[in-house]
N, C-alpha and C positions, 0 to 999 in steps of 0.2 A: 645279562638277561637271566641267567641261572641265579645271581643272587635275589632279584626282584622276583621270581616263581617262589624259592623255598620261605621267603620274607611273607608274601601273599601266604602261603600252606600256610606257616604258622600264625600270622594273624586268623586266619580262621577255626584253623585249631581252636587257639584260646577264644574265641566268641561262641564256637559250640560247645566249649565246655562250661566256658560261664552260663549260657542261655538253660544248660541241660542242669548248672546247681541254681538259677533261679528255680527251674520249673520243677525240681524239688523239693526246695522248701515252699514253694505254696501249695507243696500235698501234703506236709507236713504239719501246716495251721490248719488247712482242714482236717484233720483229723480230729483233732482236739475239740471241733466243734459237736456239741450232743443233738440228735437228732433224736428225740425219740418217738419212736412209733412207728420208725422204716424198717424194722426186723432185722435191724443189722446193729451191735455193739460197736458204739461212737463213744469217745474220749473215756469219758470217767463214767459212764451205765454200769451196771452191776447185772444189769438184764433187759430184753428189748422184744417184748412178745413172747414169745416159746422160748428165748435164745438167754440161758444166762452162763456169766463167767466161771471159769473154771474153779470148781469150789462153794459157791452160791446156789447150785440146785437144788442144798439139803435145808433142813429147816435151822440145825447149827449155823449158817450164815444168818440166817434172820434173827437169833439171839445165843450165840456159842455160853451164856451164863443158865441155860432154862435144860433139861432132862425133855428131851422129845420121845414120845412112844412112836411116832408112824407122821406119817403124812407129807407132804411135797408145799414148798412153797411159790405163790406166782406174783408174776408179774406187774406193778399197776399201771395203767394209761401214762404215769410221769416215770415209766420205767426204775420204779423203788420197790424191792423186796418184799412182801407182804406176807401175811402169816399164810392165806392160802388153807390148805386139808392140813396144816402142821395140829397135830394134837400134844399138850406139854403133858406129862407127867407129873401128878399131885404129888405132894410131900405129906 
């Protein structure tokens, strides 16, 4: 009887820990999916409403090759960089 108990434990063992690496990998493909315009940074967004990536709030994300004097850049509705208040510096 003892050996049919610990046979049973470990068949379920392994089924809850299978069912627990399915149910992670399918929050893993979500991830990846872009949502834009939920205010939450999804897969590859660079920004998402108010919300952007670490690095991307300055106007150097929107063009690291231009001399910027001031200004902040935003958002657009497809969640992509935009120039925003960025002001470039004339040469």
């Amino acid at each position: 009887m003892k050996k049919y108990s610990l046979l049973l434990t470990m068949l379920f063992l392994v089924f809850v820990t299978f069912t627990f690496a399915l149910a992670c990998n399918e929050v893993e493909e979500y991830d990846d999916v872009i949502i834009c315009g939920n205010g939450h940074l999804d897969g590859g967004e660079v920004c998402d409403g108010e919300y952007f990536r670490p690095g991307y709030s300055d106007c150097r994300a929107y063009n690291a090759d231009k001399t910027w004097l001031s200004g902040t850049p935003r958002c657009s509705d497809d969640c992509q960089i935009v120039i925003g208040t960025c002001v470039e510096q004339v040469q």
